[in-house]
DRENTORKOL-3810 file (N, C-alpha, C; in nm, 4 decimals):
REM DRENTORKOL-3810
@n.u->4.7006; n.v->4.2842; n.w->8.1077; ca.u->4.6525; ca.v->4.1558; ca.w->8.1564; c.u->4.5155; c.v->4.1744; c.w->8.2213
@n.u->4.4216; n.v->4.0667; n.w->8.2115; ca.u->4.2279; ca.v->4.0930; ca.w->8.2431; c.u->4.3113; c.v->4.0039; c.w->8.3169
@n.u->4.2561; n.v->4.0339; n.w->8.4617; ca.u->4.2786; ca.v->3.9769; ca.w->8.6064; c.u->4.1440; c.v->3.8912; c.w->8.5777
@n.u->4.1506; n.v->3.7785; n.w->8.5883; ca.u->4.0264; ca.v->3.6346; ca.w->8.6415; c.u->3.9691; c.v->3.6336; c.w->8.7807
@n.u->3.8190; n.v->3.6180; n.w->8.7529; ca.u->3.7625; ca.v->3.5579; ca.w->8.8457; c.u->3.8135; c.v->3.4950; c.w->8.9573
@n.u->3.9285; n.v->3.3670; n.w->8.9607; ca.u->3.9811; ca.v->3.3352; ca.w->9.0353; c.u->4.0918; c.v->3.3834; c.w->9.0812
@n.u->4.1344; n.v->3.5224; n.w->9.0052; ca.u->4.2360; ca.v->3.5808; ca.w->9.1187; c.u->4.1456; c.v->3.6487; c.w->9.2407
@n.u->4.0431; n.v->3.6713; n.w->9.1578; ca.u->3.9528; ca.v->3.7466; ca.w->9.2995; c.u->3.9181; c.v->3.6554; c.w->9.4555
@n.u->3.8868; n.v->3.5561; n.w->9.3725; ca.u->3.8543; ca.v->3.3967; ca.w->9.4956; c.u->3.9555; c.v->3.4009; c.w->9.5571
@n.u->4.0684; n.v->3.3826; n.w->9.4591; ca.u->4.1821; ca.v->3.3428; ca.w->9.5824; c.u->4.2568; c.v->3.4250; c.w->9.6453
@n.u->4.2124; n.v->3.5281; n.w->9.6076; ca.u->4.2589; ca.v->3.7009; ca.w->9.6962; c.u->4.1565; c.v->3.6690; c.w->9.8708
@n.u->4.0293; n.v->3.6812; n.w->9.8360; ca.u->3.9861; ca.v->3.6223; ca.w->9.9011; c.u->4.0033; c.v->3.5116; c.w->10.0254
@n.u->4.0359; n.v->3.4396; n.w->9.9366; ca.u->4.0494; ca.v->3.2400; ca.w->10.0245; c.u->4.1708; c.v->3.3064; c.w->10.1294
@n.u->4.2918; n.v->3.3797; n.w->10.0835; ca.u->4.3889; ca.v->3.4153; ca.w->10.1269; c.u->4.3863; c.v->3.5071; c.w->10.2315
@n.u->4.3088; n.v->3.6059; n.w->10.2235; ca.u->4.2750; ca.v->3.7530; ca.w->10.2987; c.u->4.1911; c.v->3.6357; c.w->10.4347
@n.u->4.1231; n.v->3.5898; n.w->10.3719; ca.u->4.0665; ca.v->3.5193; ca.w->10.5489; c.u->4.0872; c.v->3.4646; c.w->10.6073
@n.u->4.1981; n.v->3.3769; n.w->10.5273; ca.u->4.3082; ca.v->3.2692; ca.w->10.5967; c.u->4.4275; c.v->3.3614; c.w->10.7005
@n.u->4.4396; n.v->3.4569; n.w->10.6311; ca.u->4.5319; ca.v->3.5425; ca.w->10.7615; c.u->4.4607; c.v->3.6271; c.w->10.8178
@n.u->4.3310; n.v->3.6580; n.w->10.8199; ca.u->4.2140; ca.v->3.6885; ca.w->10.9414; c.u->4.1881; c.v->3.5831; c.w->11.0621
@n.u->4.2203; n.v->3.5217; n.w->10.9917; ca.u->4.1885; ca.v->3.3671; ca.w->11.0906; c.u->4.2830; c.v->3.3318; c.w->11.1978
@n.u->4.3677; n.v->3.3592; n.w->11.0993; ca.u->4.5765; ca.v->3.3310; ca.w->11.1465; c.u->4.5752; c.v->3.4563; c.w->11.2780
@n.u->4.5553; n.v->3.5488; n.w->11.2426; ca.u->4.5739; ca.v->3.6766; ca.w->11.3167; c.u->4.4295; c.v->3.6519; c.w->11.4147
@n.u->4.3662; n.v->3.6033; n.w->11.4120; ca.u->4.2469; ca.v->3.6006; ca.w->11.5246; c.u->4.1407; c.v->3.7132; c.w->11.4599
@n.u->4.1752; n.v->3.7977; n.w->11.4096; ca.u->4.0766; ca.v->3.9102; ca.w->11.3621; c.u->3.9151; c.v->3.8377; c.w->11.3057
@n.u->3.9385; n.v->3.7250; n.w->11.2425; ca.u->3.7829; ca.v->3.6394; ca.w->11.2661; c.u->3.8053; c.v->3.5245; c.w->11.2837
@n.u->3.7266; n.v->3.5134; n.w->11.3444; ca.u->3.6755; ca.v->3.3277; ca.w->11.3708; c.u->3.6769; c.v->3.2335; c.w->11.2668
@n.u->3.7224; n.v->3.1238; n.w->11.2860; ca.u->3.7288; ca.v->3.0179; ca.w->11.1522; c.u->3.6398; c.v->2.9655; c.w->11.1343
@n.u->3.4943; n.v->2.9682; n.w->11.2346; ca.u->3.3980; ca.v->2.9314; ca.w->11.1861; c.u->3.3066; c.v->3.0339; c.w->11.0540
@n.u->3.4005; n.v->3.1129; n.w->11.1143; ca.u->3.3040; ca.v->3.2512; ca.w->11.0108; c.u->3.3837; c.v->3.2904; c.w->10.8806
@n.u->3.4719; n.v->3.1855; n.w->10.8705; ca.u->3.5532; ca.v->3.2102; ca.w->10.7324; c.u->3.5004; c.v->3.0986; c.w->10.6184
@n.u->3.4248; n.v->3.1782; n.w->10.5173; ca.u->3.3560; ca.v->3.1104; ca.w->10.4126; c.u->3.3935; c.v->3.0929; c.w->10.3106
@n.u->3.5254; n.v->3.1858; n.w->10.2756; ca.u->3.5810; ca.v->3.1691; ca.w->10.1343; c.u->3.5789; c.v->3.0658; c.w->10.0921
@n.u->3.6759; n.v->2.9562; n.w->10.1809; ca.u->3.7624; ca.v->2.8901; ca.w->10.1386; c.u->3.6121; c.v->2.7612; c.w->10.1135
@n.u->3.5169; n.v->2.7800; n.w->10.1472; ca.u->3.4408; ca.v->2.6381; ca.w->10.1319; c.u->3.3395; c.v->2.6741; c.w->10.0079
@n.u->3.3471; n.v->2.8318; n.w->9.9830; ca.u->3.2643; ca.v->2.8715; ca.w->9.8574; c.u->3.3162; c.v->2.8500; c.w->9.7139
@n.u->3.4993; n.v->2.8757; n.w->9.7413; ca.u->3.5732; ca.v->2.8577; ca.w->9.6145; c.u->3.7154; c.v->2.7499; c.w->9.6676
@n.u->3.6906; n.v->2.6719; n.w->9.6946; ca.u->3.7583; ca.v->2.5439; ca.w->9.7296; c.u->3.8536; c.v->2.5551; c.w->9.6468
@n.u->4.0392; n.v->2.5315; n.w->9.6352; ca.u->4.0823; ca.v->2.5289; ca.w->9.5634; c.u->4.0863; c.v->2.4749; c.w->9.4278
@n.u->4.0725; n.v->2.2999; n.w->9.4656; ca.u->4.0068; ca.v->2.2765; ca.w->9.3140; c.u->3.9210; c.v->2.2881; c.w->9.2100
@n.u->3.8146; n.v->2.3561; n.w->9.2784; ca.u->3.7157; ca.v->2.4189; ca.w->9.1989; c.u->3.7883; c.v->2.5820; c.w->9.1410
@n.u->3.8894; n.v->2.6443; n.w->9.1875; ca.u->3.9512; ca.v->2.7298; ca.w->9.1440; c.u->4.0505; c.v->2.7511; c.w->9.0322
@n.u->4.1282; n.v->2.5996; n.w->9.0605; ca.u->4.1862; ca.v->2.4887; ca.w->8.9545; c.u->4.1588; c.v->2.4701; c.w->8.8284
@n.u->4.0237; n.v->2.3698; n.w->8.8649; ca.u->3.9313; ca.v->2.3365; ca.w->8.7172; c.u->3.8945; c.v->2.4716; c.w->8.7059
@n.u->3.8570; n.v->2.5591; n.w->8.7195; ca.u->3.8309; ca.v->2.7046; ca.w->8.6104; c.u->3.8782; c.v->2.7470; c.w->8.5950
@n.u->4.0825; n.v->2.8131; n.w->8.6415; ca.u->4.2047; ca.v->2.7837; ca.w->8.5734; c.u->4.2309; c.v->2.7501; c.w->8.4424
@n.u->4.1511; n.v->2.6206; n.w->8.4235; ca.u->4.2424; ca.v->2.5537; ca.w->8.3195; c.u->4.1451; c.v->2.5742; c.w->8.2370
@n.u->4.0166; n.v->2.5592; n.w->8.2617; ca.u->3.8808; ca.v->2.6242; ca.w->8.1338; c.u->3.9607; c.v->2.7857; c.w->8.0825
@n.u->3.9532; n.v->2.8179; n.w->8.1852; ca.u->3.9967; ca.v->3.0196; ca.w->8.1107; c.u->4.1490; c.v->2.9949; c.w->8.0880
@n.u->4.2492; n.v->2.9002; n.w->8.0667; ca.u->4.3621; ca.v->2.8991; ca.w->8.0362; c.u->4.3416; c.v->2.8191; c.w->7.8760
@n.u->4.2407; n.v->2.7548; n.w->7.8705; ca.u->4.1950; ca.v->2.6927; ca.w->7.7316; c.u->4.1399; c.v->2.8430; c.w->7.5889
@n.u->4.0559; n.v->2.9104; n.w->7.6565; ca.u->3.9896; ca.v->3.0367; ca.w->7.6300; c.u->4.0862; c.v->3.1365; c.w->7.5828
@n.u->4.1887; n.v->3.1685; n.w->7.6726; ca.u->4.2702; ca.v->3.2931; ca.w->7.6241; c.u->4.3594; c.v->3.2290; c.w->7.5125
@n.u->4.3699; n.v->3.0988; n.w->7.5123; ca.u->4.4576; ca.v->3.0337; ca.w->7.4259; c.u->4.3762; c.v->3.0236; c.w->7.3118
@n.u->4.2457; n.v->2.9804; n.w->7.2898; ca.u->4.1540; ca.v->2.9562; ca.w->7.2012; c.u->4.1805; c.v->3.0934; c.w->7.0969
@n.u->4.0995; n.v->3.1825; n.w->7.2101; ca.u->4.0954; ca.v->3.3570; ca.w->7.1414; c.u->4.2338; c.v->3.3759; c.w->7.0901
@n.u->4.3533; n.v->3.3738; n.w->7.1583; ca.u->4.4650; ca.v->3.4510; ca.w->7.0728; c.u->4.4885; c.v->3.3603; c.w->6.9497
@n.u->4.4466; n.v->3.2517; n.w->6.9385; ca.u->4.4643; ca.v->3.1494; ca.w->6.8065; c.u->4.3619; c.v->3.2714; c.w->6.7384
@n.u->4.2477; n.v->3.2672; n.w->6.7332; ca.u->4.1937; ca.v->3.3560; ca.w->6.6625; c.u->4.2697; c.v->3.4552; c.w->6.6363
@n.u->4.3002; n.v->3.5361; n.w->6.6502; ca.u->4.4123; ca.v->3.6619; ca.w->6.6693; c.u->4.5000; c.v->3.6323; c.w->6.5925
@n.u->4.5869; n.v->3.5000; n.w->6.6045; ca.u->4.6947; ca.v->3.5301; ca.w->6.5519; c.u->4.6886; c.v->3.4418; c.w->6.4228
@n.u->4.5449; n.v->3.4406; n.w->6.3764; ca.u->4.5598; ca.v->3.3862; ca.w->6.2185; c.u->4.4993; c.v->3.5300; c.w->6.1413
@n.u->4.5023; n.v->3.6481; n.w->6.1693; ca.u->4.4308; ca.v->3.7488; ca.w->6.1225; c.u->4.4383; c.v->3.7229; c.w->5.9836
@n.u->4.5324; n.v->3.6566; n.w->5.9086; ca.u->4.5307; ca.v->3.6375; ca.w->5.7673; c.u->4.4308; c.v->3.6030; c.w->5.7136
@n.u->4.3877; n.v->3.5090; n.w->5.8030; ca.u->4.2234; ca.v->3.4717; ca.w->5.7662; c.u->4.0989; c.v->3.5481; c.w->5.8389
@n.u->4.0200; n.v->3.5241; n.w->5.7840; ca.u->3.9123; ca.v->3.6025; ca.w->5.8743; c.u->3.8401; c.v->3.5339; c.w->5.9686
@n.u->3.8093; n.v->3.5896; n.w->6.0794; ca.u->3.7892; ca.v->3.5347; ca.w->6.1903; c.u->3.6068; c.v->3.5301; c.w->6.1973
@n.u->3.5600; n.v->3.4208; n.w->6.1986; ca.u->3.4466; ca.v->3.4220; ca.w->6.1560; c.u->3.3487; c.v->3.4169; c.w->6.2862
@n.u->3.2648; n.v->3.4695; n.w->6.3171; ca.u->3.1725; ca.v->3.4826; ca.w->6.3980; c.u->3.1372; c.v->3.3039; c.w->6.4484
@n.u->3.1201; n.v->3.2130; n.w->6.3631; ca.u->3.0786; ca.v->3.0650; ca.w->6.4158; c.u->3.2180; c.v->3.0371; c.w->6.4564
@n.u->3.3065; n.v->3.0679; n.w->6.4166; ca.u->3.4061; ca.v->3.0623; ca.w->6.4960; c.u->3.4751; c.v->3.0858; c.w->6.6364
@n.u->3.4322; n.v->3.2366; n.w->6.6629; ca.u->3.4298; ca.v->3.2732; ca.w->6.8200; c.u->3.3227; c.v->3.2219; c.w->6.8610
@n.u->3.2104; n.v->3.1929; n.w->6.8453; ca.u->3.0692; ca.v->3.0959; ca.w->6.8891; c.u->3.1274; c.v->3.0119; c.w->6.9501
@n.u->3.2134; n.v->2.9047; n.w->6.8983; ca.u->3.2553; ca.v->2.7732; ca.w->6.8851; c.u->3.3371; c.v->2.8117; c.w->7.0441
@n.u->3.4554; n.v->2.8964; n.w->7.0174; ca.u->3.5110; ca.v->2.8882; ca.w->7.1240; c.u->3.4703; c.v->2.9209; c.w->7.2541
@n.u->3.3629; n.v->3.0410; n.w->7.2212; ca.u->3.2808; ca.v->3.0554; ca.w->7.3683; c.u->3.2000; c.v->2.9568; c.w->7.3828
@n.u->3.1274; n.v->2.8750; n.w->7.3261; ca.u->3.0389; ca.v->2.7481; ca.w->7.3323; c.u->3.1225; c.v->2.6459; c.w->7.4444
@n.u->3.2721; n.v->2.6374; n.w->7.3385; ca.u->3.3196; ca.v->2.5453; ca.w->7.4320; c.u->3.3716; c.v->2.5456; c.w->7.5989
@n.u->3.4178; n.v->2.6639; n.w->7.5865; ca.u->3.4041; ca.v->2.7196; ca.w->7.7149; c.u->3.3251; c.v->2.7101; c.w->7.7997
@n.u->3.1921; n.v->2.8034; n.w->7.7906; ca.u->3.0826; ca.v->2.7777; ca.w->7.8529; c.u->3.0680; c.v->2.6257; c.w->7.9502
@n.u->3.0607; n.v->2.5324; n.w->7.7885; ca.u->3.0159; ca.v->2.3813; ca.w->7.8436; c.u->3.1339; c.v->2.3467; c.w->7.8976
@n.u->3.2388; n.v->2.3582; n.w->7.9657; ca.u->3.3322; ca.v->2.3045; ca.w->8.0016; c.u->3.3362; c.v->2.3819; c.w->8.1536
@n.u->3.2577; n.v->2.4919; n.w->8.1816; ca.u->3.2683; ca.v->2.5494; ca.w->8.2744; c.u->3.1241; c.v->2.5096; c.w->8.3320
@n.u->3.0438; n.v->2.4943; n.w->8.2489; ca.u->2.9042; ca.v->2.3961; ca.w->8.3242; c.u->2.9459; c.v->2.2601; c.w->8.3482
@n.u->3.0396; n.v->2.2248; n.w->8.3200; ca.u->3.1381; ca.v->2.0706; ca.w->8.3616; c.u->3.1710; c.v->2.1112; c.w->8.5096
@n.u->3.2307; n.v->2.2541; n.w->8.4980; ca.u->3.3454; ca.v->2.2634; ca.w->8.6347; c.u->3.2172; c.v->2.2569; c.w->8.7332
@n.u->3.1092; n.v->2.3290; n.w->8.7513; ca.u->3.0059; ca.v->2.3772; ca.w->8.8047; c.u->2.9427; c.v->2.2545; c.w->8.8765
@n.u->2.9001; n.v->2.1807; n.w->8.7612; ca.u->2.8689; ca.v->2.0516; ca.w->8.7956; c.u->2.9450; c.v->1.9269; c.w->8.9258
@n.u->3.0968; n.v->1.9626; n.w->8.8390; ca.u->3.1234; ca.v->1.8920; ca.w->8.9680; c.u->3.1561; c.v->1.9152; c.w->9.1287
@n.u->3.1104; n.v->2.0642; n.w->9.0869; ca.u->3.1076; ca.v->2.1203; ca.w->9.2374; c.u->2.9278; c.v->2.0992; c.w->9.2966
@n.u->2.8249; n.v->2.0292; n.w->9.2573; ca.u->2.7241; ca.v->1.9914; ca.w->9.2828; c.u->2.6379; c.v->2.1071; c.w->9.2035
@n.u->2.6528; n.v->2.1975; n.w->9.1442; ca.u->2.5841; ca.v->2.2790; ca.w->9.0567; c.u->2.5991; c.v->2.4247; c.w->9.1672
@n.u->2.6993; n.v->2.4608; n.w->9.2394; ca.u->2.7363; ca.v->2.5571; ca.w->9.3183; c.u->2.8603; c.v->2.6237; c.w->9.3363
@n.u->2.9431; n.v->2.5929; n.w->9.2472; ca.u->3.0344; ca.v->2.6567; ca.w->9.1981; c.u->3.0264; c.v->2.8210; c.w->9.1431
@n.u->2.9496; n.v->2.8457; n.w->9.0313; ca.u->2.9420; ca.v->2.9674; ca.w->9.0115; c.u->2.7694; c.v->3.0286; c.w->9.0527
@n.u->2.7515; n.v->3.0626; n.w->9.1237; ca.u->2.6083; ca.v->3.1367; ca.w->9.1975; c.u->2.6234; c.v->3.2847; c.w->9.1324
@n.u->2.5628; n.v->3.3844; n.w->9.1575; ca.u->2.4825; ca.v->3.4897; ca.w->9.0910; c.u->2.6240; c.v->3.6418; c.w->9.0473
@n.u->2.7266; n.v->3.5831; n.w->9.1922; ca.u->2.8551; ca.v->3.6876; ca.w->9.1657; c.u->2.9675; c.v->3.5933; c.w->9.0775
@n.u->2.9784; n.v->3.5145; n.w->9.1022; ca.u->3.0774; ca.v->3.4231; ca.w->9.0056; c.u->3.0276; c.v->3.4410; c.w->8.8723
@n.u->2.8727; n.v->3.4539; n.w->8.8434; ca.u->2.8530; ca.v->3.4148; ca.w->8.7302; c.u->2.8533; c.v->3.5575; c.w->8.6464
@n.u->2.8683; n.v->3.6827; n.w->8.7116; ca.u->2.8954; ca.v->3.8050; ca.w->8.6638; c.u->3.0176; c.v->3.7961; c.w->8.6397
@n.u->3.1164; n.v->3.7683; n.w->8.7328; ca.u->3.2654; ca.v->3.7740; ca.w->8.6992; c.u->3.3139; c.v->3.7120; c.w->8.5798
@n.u->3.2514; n.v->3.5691; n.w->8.5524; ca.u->3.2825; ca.v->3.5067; ca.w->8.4649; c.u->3.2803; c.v->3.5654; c.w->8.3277
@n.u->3.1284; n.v->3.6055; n.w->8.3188; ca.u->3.0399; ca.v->3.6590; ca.w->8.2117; c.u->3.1228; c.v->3.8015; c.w->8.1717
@n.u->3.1610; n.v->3.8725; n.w->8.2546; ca.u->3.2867; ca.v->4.0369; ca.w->8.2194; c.u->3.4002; c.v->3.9887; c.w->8.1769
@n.u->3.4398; n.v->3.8762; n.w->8.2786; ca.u->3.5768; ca.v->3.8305; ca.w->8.2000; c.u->3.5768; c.v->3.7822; c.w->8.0624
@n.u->3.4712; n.v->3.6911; n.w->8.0252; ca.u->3.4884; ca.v->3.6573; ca.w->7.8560; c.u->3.4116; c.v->3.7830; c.w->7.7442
@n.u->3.3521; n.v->3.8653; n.w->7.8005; ca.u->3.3409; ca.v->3.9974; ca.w->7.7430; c.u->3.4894; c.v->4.0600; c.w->7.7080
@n.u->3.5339; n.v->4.0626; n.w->7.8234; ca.u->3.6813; ca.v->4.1733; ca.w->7.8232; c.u->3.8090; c.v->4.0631; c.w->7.7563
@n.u->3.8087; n.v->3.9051; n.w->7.7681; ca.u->3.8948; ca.v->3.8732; ca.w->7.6651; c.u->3.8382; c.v->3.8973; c.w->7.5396
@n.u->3.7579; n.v->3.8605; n.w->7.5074; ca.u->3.6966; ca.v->3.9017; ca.w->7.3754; c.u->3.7418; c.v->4.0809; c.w->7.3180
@n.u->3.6980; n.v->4.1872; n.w->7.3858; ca.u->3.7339; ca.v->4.2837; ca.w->7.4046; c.u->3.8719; c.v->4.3294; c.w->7.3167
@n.u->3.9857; n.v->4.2605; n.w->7.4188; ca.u->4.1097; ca.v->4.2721; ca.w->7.3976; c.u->4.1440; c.v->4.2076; c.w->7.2726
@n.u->4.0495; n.v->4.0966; n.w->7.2408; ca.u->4.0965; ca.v->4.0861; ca.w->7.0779; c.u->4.0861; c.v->4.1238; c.w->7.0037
@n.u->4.0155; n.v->4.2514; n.w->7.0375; ca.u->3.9243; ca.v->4.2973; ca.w->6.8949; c.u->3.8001; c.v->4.2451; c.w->6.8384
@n.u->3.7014; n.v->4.1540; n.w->6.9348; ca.u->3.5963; ca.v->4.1108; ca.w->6.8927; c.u->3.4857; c.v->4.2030; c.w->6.9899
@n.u->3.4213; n.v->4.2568; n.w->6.9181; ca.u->3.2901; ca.v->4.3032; ca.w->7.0118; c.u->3.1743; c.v->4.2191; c.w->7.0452
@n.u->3.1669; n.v->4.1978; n.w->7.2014; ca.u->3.0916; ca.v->4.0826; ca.w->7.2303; c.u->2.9408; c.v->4.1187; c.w->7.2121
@n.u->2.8693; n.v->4.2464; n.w->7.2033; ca.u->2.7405; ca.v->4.2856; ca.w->7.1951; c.u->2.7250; c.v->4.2794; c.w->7.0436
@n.u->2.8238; n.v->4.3397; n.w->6.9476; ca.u->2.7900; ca.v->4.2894; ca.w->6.8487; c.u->2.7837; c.v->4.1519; c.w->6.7685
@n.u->2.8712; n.v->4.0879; n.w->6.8466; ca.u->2.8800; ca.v->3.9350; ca.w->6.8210; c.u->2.7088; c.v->3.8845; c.w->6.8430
@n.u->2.7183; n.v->3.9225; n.w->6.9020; ca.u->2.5681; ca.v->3.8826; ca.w->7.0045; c.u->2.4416; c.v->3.8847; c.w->6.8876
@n.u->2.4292; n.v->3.9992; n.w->6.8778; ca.u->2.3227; ca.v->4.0831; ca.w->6.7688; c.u->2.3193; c.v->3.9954; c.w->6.6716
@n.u->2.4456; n.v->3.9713; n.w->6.5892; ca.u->2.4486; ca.v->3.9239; ca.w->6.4399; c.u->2.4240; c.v->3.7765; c.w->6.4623
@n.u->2.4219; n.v->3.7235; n.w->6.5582; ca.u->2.3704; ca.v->3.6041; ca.w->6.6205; c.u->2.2890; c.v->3.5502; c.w->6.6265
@n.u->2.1842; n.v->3.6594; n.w->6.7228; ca.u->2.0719; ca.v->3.6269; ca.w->6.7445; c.u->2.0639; c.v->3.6017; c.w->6.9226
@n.u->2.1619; n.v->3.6448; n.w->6.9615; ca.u->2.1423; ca.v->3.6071; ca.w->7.0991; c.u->2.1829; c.v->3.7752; c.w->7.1947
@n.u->2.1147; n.v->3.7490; n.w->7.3010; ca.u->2.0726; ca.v->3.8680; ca.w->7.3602; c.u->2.1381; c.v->3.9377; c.w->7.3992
@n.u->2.1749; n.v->4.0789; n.w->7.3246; ca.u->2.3056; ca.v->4.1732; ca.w->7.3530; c.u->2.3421; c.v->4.1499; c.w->7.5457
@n.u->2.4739; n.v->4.1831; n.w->7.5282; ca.u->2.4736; ca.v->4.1702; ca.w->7.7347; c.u->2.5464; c.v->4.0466; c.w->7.7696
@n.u->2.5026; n.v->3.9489; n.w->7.6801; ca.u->2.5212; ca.v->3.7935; ca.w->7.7612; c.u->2.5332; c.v->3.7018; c.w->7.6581
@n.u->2.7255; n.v->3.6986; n.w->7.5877; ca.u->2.7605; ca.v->3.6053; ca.w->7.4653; c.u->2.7131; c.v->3.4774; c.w->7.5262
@n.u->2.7246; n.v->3.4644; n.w->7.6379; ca.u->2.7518; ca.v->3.3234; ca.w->7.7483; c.u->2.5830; c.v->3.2544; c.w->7.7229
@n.u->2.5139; n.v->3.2926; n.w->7.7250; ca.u->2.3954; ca.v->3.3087; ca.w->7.7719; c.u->2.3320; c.v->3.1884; c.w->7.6644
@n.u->2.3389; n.v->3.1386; n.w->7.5693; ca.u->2.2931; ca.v->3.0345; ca.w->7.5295; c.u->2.3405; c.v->2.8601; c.w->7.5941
@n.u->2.4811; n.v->2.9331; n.w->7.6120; ca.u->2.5219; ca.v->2.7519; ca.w->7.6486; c.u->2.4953; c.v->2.7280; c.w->7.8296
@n.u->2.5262; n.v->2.8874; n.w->7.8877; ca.u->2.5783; ca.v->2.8859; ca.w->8.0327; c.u->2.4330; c.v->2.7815; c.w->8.1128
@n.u->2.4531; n.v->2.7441; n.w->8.1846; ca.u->2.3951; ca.v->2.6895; ca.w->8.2780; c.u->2.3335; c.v->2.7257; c.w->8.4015
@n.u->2.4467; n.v->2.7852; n.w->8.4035; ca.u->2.4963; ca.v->2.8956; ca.w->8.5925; c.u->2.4629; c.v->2.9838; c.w->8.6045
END
């Protein structure tokens, strides 16, 4: 199992909520919870619960061949659905560490399917490193 971005947030949101509880910090000085707000943790939930579902559909038609505009499509949609989530957090949802986490995590589902995301990239036309990187926003 590729642990998500938002298990990390809400490892997080959680760890400072019983810093807080326990007195060990101040609740003014606890930022998690206003950086990754639950529903903003939610809506990107259900984007990367769309994604792993997308990819193993790929996967599990191996009969056919799995065509490069094809995984495009599904990281495309992704992407724009996660510049949706972003958005409605005022365009501050994913900032410079979210947007690494994000960007490893759809590397490493990809990964696990058997798609190589640098070579995906190449035969593309888009810049080894960063499948995300045409649609992302963030």
């Amino acid at each position: 199992m590729i642990d998500r971005p938002t298990f990390v947030w809400r490892a997080d949101v959680a760890r400072e909520a019983l810093d807080v509880a326990t007195g060990a910090l101040a609740e003014e000085d606890a930022v998690s919870s206003r950086l990754w707000p639950e529903a903003m943790i939610r809506a990107t939930d259900v984007v990367l619960d769309g994604f792993e579902a997308d990819v193993a559909g790929l996967v599990e038609r191996r009969w056919e061949p799995t065509t490069d505009t094809g995984i495009l499509e599904v990281v495309e949609r992704t992407i724009r659905a996660l510049n949706a989530v972003n958005d409605r957090f005022d365009g501050a949802a994913f900032e410079t560490d979210e947007r690494e986490l994000l960007c490893a995590y759809v590397d490493r589902v990809l990964e696990t399917a058997g798609i190589e995301p640098d070579d995906l990239a190449r035969r593309n036309g888009i810049s080894s490193g960063d499948i995300t990187g045409p649609w992302r926003d963030w």
